[in-house]
C-alpha positions in Angstrom: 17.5 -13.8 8.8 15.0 -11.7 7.2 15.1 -11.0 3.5 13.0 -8.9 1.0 12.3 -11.7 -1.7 13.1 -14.7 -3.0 16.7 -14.7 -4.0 18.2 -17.0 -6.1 22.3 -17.5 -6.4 23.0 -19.4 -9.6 26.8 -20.9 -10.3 27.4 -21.5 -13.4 30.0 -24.3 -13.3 31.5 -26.0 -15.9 30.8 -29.4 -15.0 27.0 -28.5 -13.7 24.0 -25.9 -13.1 23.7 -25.4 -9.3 21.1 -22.9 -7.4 20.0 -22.0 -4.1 16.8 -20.3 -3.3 16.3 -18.4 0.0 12.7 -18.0 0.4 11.3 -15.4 2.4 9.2 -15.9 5.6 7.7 -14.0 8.3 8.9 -16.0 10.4 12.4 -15.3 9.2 14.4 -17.8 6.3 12.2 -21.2 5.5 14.4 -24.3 4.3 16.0 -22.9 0.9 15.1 -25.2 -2.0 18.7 -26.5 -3.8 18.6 -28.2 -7.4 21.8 -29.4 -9.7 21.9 -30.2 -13.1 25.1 -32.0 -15.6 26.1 -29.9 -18.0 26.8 -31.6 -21.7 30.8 -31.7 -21.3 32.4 -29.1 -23.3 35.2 -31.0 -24.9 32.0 -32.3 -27.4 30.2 -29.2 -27.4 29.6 -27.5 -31.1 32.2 -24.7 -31.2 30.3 -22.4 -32.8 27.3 -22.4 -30.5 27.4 -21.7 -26.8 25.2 -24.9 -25.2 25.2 -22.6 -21.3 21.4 -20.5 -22.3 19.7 -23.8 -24.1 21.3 -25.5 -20.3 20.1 -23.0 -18.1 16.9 -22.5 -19.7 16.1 -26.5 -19.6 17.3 -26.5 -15.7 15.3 -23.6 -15.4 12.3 -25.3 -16.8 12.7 -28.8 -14.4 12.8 -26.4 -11.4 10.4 -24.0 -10.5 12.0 -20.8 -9.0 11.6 -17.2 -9.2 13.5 -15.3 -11.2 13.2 -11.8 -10.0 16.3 -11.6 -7.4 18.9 -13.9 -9.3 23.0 -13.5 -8.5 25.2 -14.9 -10.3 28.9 -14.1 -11.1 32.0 -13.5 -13.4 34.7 -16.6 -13.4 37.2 -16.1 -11.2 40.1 -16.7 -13.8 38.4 -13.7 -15.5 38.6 -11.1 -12.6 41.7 -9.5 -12.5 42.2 -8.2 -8.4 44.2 -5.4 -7.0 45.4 -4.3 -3.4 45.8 -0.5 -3.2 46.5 2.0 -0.6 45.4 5.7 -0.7 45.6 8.8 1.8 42.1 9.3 2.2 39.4 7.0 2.9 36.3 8.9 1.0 34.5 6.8 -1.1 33.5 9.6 -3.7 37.3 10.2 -4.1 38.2 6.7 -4.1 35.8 5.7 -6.9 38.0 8.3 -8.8 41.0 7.6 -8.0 41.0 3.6 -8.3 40.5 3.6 -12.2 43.6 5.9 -12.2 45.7 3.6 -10.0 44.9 0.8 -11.8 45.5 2.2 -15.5 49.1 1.5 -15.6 48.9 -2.0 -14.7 46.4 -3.4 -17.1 47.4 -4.4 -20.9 43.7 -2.4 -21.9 42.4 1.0 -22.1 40.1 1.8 -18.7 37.2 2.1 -21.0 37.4 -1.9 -22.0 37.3 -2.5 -18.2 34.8 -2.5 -15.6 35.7 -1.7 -11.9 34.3 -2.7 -8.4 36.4 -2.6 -5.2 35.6 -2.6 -1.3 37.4 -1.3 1.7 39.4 -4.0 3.4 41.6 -1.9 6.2 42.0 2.1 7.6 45.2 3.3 8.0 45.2 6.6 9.5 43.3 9.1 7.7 44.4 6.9 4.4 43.1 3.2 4.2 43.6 0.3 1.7 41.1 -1.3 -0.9 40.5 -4.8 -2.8 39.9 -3.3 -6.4 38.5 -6.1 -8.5 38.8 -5.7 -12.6 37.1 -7.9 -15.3 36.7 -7.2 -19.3 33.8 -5.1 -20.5 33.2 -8.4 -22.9 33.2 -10.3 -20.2 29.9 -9.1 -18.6 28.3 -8.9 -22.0 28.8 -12.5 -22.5 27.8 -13.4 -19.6 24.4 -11.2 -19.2 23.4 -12.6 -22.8 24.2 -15.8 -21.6 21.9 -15.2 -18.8 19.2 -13.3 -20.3 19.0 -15.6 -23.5 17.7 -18.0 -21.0 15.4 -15.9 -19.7 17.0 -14.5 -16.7 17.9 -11.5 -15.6 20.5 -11.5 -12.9 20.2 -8.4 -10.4 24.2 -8.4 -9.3 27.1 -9.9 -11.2 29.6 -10.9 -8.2 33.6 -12.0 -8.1 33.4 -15.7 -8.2 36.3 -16.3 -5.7 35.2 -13.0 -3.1 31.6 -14.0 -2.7 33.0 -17.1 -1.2 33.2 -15.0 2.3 29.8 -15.0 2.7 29.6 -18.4 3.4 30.8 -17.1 7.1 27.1 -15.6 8.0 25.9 -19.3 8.1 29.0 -21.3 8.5 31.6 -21.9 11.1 34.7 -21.0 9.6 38.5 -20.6 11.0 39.5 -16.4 11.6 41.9 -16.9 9.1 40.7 -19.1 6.9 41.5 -20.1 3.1 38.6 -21.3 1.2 39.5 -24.1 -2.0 36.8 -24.2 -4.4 37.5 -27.2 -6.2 35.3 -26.9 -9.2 35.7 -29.0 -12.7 38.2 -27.2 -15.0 40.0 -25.1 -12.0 39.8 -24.2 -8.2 39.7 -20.4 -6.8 41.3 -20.2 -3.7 39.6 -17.2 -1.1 41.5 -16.0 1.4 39.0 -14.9 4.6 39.6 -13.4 7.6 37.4 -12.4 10.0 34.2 -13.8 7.9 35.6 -11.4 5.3 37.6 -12.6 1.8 40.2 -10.3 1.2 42.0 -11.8 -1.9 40.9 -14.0 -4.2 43.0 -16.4 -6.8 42.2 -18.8 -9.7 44.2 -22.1 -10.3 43.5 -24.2 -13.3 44.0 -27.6 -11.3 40.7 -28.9 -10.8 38.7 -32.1 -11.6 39.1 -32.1 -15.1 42.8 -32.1 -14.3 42.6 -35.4 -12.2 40.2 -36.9 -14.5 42.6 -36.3 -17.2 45.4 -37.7 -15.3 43.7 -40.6 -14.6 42.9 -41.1 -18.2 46.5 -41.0 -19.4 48.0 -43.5 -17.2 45.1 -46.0 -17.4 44.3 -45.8 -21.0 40.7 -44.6 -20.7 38.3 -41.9 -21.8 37.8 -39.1 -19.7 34.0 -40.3 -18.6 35.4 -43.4 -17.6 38.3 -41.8 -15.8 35.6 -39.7 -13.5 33.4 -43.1 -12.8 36.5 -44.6 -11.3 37.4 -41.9 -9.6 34.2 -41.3 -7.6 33.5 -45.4 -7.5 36.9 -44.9 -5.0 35.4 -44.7 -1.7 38.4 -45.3 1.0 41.5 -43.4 -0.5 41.3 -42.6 -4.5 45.0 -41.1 -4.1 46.3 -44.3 -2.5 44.1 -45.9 -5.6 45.1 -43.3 -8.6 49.1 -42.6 -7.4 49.1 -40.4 -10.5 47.1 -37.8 -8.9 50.3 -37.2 -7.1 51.8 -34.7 -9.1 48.3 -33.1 -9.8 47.8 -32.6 -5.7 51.3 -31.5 -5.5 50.7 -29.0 -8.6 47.7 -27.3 -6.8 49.8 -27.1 -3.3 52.2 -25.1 -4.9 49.9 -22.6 -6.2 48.4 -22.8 -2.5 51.4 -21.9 -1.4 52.7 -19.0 -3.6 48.7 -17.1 -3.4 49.3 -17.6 0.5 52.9 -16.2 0.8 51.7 -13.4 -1.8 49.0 -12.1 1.1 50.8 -12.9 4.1 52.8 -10.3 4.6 50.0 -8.0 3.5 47.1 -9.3 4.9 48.8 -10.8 8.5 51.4 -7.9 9.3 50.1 -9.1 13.5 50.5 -12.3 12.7 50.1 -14.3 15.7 49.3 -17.6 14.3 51.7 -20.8 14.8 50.0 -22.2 11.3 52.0 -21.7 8.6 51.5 -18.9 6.3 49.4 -17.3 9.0 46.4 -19.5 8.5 43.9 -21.3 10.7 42.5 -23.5 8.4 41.5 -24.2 4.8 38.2 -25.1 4.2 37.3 -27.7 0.9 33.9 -26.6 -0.9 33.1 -27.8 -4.3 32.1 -30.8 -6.4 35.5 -31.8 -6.6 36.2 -31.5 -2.7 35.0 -35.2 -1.8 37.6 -37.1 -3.8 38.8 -39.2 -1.0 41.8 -38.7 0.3 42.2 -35.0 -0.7 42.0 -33.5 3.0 44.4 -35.2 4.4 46.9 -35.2 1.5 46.4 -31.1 1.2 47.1 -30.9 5.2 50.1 -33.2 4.6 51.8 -30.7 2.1 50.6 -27.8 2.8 50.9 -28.1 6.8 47.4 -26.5 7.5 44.7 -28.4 8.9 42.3 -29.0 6.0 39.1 -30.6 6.1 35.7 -29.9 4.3 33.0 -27.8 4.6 30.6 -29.3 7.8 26.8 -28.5 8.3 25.4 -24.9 8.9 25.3 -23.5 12.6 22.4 -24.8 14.4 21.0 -21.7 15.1 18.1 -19.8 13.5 20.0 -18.6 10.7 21.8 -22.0 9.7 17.9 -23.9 9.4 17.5 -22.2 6.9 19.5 -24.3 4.0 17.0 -27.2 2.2 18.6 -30.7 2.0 21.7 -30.7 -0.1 25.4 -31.3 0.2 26.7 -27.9 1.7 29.8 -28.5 -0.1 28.6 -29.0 -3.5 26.3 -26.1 -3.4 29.1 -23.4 -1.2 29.2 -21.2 -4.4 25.4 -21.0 -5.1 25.0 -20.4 -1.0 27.6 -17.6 -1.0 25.9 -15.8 -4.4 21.9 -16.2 -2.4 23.7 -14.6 0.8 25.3 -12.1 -1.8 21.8 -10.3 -1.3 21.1 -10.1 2.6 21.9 -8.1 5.1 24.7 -10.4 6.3 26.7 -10.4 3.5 30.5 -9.9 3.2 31.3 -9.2 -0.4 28.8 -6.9 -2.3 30.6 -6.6 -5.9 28.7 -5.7 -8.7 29.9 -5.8 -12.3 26.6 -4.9 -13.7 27.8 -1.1 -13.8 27.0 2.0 -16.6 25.3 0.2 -19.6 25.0 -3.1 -18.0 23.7 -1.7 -14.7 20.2 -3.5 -13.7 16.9 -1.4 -14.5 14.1 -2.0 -12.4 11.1 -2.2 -14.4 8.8 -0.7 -12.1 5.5 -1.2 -13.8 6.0 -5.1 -13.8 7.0 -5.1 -10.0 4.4 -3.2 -9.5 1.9 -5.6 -11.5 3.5 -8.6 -9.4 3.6 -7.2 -6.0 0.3 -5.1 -6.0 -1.3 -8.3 -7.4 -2.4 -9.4 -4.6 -3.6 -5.9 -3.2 -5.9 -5.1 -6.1 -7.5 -8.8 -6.4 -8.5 -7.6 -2.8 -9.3 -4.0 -3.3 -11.3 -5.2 -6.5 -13.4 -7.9 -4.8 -14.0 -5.1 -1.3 -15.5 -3.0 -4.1 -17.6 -5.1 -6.1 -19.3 -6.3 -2.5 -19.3 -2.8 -1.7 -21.1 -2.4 -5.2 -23.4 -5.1 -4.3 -24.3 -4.0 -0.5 -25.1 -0.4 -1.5 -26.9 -2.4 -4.4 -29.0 -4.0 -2.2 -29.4 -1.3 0.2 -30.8 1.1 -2.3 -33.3 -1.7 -3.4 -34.6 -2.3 -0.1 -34.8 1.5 0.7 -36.4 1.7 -2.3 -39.2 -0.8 -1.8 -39.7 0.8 1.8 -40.3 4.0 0.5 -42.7 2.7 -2.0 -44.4 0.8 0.9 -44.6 3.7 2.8 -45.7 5.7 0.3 -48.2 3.5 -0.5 -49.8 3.7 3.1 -49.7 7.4 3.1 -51.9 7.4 -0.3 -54.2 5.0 1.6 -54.2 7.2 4.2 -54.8 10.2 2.7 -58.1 8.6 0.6 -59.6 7.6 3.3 -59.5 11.1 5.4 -60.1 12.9 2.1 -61.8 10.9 -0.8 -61.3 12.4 -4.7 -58.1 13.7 -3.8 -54.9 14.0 -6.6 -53.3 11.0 -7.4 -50.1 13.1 -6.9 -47.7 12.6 -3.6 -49.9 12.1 -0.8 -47.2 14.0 1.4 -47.4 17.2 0.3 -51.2 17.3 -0.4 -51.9 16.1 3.3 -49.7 19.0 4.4 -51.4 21.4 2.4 -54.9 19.7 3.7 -54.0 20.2 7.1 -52.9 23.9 6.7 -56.4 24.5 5.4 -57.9 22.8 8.6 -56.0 24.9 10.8 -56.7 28.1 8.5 -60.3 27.3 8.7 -60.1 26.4 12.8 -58.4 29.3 13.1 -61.3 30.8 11.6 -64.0 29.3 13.3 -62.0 27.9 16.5 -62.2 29.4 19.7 -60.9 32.8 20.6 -60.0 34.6 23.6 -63.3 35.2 24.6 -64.3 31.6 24.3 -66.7 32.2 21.6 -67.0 31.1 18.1 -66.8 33.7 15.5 -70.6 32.6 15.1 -71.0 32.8 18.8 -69.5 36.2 18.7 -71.8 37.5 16.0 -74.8 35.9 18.4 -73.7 37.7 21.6 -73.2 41.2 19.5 -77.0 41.1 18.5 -77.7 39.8 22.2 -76.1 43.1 23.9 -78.0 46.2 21.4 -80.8 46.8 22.9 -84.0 47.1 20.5 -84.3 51.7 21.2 -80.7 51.5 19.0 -81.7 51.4 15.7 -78.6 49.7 13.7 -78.2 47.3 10.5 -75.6 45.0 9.8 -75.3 45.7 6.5 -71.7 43.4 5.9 -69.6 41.3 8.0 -66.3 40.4 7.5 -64.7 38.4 9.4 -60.7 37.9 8.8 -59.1 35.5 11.3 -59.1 37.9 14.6 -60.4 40.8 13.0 -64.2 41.4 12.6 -65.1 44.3 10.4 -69.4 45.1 10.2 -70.6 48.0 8.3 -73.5 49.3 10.2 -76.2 51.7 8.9 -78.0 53.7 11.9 -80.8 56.2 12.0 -78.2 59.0 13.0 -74.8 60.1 14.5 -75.5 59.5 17.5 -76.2 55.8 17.2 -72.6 55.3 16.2 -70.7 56.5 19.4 -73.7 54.6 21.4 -73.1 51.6 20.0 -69.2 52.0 20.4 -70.2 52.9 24.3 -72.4 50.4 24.3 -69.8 47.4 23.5 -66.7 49.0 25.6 -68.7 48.1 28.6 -68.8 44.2 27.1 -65.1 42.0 28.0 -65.3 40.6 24.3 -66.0 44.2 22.7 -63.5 46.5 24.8 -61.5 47.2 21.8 -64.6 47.8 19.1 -63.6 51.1 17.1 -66.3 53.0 14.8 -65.1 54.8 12.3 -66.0 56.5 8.7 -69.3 57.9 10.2 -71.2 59.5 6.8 -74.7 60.2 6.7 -76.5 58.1 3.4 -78.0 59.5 0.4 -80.8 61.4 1.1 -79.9 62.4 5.2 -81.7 59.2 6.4 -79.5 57.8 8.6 -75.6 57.3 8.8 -73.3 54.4 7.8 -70.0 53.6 9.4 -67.6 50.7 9.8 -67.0 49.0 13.3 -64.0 47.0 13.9 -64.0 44.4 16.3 -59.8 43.8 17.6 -60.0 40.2 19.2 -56.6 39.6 19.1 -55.6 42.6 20.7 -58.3 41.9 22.9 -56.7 38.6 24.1 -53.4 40.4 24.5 -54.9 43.0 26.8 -56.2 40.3 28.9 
């Protein structure tokens, strides 16, 4: 049985604290933890102060539980309950309607009174609903109660309904009627199908047959109750004055059961009488011995006590306790999962639960951001560490590259080594290209050698400048006339290196001496013709 969180049903008794805690699991429900504590009896309690927050905060306090999914529930003499049938079956409409319905049988105005109700049968297009009613002051008292204590209880149920959910884990008759014996009375659930569909409180409970007990022997209530329980065969055979109290409570059995049966069993099929199966005994006051069998004496129905939990998946779930001492606080944990019956909720309008958001958001994301934080501080720490080793490489490697670039060129900057080497070595290219090898395979030098080689010594030039620009050679030539410049250009255009020589700005020099002019020697174009 999976569930969300930890959910806690707390009953309030009279006579004592009781809780069960269903814990959650992925492997579905884990034993659920059950703890009890006395309560201080109220018949010496201070009048004017309430003693149930000092006692829930103090069994709070022995037993470590949380406290954000916590059911508890509204007395069942308290709850005033309804059976009403309407022509429609829409739940918008019905929420309307019931407060309505119900107004004209209630000694208080409808805003003095809080409402709940669930469907219990359809009847054509109509269908017929359980309408439970409780005082306004009611749930005030109790949620103070509650929260004085430090608790804030998600859902407020029907004491006497919620006893249905005890089917999900349970195996209980069809048509069952649950008696919740508690201390100072006993609410009697009427289930069918795994489902209560009326509820009734009787004041006839323990107190009742301590107090009998007391009266006819003369002793004090405390002493009454240590006798009764010391009685382990038959205490009724023991006590005969708990006679009339047994036959009390049967009558009140009786009258809630012929009330519902001609509601509740109109297809009766059952030979039991008043339609029932079987009546189930939960409660602290349900192991008096002797009770079963005098209840299915008078009342004709077989009666026995609440047994162990299916043995099934959903059953292992229950801790070690007394399934019938702790029925109540198992039916207000089951209140909250998926296979509960009853689903009441008298925490409505201004008592209605708020989810504070921000602080289930601090406890359920704790977790997450301890882990997100610590991912991010070794995440810190690994690109840390990464940009400190990166670091020193690049400093290593820097280093070399300094090293390196000292030793190829000595009295260089003390600046970055990168950049000056690549500079350097653009130079050195610059200057092979300048001196390196062309197409002709000559050196410029080489070139300059093989032009003198090819004039012949009857052609009277001067190389007056030379300029030599990466392919291009530029020489300006003075000659003893004109006619030296177109034989010098005829000369070279019969030499592979020189085929593209041009002469050009032929002008005679000052004085009609000779002639100057420029000649151009095209290498690359040279290489590109070849």
């Amino acid at each position: 049985m999976p569930f969300n969180k930890s959910i806690v049903g707390l009953d309030l008794g009279s006579h004592a604290i009781k809780s069960v805690e269903l814990q959650p699991s992925l492997r579905g429900g884990e034993p659920a933890p059950m703890h009890r504590m006395a309560r201080e009896d109220l018949a010496t309690a201070s009048p004017e102060t309430d003693p149930l927050p000092e006692e829930v905060e103090r069994f709070l306090g022995l037993h470590f539980m949380d406290l954000d999914h916590v059911v508890s529930a509204i007395e069942g003499n308290k709850i005033s309950l309804r059976r009403l049938t309407f022509p429609f079956r829409d739940r918008k409409k019905l929420s309307q309607a019931i407060p309505f319905a119900v107004e004209g049988e209630i000694p208080f105005e409808l805003e003095d009174i809080l409402i709940d109700w669930m469907s219990l049968t359809e009847v054509g297009s109509g269908g017929e609903v359980l309408a439970a009613l409780t005082r306004r002051e009611n749930v005030a008292t109790r949620l103070a109660q509650l929260q004085a204590a430090g608790v804030d209880p998600r859902a407020l149920e029907a004491e006497g309904l919620v006893l249905g959910n005890l089917s999900a884990l349970f195996d209980l008759p069809s048509r069952c009627l649950i008696v919740d014996l508690g201390h100072r009375k006993t609410n009697l659930a009427l289930v069918v199908n795994g489902r209560a569909v009326n509820a009734h409180a009787v004041p006839i409970a323990g107190a009742a047959f301590n107090k009998a007990i007391a009266n006819a022997r003369g002793c004090s209530m405390e002493e009454a109750e240590a006798r009764k329980c010391e009685a382990q065969d038959d205490a009724l055979a023991i006590f005969p004055e708990l006679d009339a109290m047994i036959a009390r409570l049967c009558r009140e059995i009786v009258r809630f059961l012929e009330a519902n049966q001609n509601q509740t069993f109109e297809d009766d099929s059952s030979e039991a009488p008043a339609g029932i199966d079987g009546a189930v005994l939960v409660g602290g006051s349900a192991r008096l011995a002797g009770l079963e069998a005098a209840l299915e004496t008078q009342l004709g129905i077989r009666t026995a006590c609440l047994g162990e939990p299916r043995e099934d998946e959903q059953g292992a779930i229950l801790g070690e306790g007394d399934p019938v001492l702790f029925a109540p606080a198992i039916a207000l944990a089951l209140r909250s999962t998926s296979k509960a019956t009853s689903r009441l909720d008298f925490r409505q309008h201004e008592f209605a639960y708020r989810t504070n958001y921000l602080q289930v958001l601090s406890q359920d994301l704790r977790p997450t951001a301890i882990l997100a934080a610590t991912a991010a501080a070794l995440g810190l720490l690994s690109f840390g560490t990464s940009l400190i080793l990166e670091s020193s490489r690049a400093a290593d490697l820097e280093g070399r590259a300094q090293a390196l670039y000292n030793e190829v060129l000595p009295g260089g900057s003390g600046g970055n080594p990168v950049p000056a080497m690549s500079r350097a070595l653009r130079e050195a290219q610059e200057r092979a290209d300048f001196l390196g090898i062309y197409g002709t395979d000559l050196s410029a030098v080489d070139l300059l050698a093989e032009l003198s080689r090819r004039i012949p010594p009857e052609l009277k030039v001067k190389f007056e400048d030379i300029n030599i620009d990466r392919r291009i050679v530029k020489i300006k030539v003075l000659g003893e006339n004109y006619q030296a410049a177109d034989r010098l250009k005829a000369l070279l255009a019969r030499v592979p290196p020189f085929v593209n020589a041009e002469v050009d700005k032929v002008k005679s020099t000052r004085g009609g001496a000779g002639t100057r002019f420029n000649l151009t020697l095209n290498l690359a174009a040279e290489g590109e013709a070849s």
